[in-house]
PLY file of the C-alpha trace (Angstrom):
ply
format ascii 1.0
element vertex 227
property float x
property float y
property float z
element edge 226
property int vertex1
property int vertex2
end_header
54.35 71.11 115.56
53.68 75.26 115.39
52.52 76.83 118.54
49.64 78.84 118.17
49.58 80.63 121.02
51.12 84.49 121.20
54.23 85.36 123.86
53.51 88.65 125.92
56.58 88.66 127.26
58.95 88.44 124.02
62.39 89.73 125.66
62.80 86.45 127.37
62.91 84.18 124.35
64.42 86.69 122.44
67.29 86.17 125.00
67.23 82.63 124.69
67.80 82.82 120.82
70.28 84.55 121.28
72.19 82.84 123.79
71.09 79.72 122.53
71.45 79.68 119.01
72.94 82.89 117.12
75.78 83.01 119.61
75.35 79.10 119.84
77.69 78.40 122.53
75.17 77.63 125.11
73.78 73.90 125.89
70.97 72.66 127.53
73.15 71.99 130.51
73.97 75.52 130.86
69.95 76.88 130.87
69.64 77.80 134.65
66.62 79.97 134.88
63.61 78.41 136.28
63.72 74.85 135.06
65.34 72.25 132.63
61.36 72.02 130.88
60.97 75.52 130.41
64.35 75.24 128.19
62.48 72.27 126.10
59.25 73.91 125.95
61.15 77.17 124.14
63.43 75.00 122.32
60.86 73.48 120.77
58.73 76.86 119.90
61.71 78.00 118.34
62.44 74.84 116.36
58.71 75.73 114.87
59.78 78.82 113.61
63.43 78.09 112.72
63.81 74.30 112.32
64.91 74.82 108.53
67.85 76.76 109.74
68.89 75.01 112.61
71.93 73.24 113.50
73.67 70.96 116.50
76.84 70.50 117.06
78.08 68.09 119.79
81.05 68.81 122.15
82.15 68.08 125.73
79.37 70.34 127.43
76.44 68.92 125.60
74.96 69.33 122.11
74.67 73.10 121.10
71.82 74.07 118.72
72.55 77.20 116.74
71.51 79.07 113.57
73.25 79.02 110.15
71.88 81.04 107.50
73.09 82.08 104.20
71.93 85.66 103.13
72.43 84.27 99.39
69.88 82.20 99.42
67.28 83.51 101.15
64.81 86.80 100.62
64.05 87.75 104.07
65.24 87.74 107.65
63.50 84.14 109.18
63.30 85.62 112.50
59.95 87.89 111.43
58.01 84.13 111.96
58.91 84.69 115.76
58.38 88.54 115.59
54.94 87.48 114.28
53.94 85.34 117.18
54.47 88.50 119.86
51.20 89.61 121.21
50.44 93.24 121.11
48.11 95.79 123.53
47.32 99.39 122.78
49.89 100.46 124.73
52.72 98.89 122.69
54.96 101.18 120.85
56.24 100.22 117.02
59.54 102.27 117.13
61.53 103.14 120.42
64.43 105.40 119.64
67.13 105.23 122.10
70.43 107.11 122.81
72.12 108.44 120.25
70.31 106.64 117.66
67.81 108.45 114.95
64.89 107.77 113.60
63.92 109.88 109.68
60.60 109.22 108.83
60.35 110.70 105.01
56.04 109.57 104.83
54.28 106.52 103.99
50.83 105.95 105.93
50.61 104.49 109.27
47.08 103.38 111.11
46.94 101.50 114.75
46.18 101.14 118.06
49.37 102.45 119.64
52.55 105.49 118.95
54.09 105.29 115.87
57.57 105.67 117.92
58.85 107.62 120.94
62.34 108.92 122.08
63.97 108.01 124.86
66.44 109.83 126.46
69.61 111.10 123.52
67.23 109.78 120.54
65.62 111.89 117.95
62.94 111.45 115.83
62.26 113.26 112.50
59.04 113.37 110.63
58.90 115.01 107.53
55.99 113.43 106.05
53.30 110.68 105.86
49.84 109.79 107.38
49.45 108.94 110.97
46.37 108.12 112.57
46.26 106.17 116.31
43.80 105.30 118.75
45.42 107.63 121.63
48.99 109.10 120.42
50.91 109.32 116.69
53.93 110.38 118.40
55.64 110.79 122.04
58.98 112.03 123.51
59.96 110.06 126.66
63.40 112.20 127.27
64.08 112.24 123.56
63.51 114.55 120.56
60.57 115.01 117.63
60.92 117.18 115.02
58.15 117.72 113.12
58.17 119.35 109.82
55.28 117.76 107.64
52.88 115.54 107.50
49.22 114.67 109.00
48.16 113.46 112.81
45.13 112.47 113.97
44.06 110.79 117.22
40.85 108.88 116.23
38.96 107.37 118.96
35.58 106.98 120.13
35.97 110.00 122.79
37.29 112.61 120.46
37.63 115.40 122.81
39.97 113.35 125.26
41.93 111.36 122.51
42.96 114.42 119.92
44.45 115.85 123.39
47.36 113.19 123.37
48.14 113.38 119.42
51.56 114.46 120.12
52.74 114.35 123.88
55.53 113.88 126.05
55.79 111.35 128.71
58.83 112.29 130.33
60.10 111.61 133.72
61.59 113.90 136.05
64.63 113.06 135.14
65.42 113.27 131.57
62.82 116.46 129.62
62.00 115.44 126.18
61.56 118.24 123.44
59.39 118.25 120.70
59.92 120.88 117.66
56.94 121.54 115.26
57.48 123.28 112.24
55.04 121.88 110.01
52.11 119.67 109.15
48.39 119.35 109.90
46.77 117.75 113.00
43.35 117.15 113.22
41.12 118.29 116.30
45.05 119.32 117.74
46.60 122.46 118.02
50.35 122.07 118.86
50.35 125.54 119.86
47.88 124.70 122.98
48.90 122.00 124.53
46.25 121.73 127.04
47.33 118.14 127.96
50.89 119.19 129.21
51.45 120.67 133.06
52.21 123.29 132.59
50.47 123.95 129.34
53.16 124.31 126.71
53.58 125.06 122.84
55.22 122.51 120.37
55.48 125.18 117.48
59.10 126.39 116.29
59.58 129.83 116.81
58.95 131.71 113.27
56.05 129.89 113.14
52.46 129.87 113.72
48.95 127.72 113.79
46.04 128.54 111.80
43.11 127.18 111.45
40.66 125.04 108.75
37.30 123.96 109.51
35.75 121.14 108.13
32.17 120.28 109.01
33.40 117.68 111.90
36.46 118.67 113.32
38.87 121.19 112.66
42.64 120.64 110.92
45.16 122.88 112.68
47.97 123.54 110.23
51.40 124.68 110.89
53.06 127.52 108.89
55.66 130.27 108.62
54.74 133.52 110.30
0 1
1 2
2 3
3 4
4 5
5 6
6 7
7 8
8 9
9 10
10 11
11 12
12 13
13 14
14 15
15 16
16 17
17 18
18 19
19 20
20 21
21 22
22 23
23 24
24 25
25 26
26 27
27 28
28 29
29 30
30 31
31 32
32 33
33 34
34 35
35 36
36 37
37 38
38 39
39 40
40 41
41 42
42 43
43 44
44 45
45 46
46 47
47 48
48 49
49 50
50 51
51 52
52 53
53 54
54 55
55 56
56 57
57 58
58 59
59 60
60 61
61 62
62 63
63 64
64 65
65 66
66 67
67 68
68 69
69 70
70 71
71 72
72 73
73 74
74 75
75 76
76 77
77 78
78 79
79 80
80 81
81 82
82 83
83 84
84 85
85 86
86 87
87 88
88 89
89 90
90 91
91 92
92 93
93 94
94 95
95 96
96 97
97 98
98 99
99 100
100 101
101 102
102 103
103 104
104 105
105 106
106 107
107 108
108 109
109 110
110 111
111 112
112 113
113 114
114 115
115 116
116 117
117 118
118 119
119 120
120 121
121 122
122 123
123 124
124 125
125 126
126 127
127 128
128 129
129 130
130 131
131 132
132 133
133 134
134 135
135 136
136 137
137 138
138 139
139 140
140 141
141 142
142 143
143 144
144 145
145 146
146 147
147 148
148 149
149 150
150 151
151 152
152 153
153 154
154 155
155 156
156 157
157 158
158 159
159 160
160 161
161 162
162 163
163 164
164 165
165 166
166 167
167 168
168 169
169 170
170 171
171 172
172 173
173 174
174 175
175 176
176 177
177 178
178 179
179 180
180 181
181 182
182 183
183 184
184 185
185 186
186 187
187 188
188 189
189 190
190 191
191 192
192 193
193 194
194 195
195 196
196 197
197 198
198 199
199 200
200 201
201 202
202 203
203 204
204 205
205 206
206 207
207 208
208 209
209 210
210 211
211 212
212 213
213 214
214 215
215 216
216 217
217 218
218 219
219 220
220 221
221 222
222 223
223 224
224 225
225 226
């Protein structure tokens, strides 16, 4: 039977899958956090999504379920059916980008409720063109890089003159200082070149560069170009 219910907290069973079944050397017998139930209660959510691919193979521990699949013969990765049943707030990220790892965005068109992606600490994002438009932030640095070079932002939310504020921001700690490089692009009610959001107030624009300014009859596009 399919469980209908979303998981808020998706890094535990993603654990358990795989512990449990792509490594598949695990048995019920070997499950020790919280309680033999809670292992039955996943096993079977999983089994829901995954019970076409899945496998037991008995030995002197126990039985051990695990996943065979072959990539011949099928046209997509069967774990997106237990992607799909994560639950999601508006402060959920799509894309985290973490050390040494990059992220080339080259456009497309991108509408939701939370960032796009952020860098962590070593990881670097680069936008070169596309359509982004969130509820509170496109794009954030959280010790990580942006580079910016085309495209167009917009924060669109119900309080305007709060939201466009946070289009492109950093939330770094202390510890690790994120940078974010502009050279490009158009973002609406947001000039890069005033952050008034960051302490202390900063600039995102590359050097060589400069804002200027279109106004439209509700808000105004701030556009980045060569000096």
């Amino acid at each position: 039977m399919a469980f209908n219910e979303l998981i808020k907290n998706f890094d535990h069973i993603r654990q358990m899958m795989r512990d449990f079944y792509i490594f598949g050397f695990k048995s019920r017998a070997d499950f020790t956090d919280k309680s033999v139930r809670s292992y039955d209660n996943e096993r079977r959510r999983i089994e829901s999504w995954l019970g076409e691919y899945m496998y037991f193979r008995q030995n002197a521990s126990g039985k051990n379920c695990f996943i065979s699949v072959d990539s011949r013969k099928i046209s997509r990765n069967p774990f997106y059916k237990a992607w799909k049943a994560k639950s999601f707030t508006s402060n959920d990220i799509m894309f985290v980008v973490g050390s040494n790892s990059m992220l080339n965005i080259f456009g497309g068109e991108y509408i939701g409720y939370h960032p796009m992606a952020t860098s962590k600490k070593n990881g670097i994002i680069n936008v070169l063109d596309g359509s982004y438009v969130s509820n509170y932030t496109c794009f954030q640095t959280n010790g990580g890089v942006l580079n910016i070079t085309g495209g167009v932002f917009k924060a669109d939310n119900n309080n305007k003159s709060i939201m466009s504020k946070n289009t492109i921001k950093r939330v770094d700690s202390k510890r690790f200082k994120g940078n974010i490089i502009i050279s490009g692009g158009k973002f609406i009610n947001f000039d890069p070149s005033n952050c008034v959001n960051e302490y202390p107030k900063i600039s995102f624009v590359k050097n060589g560069y400069k804002v200027v300014e279109e106004k439209e009859e509700n808000y105004i596009i701030y556009k980045v170009i060569p000096k």
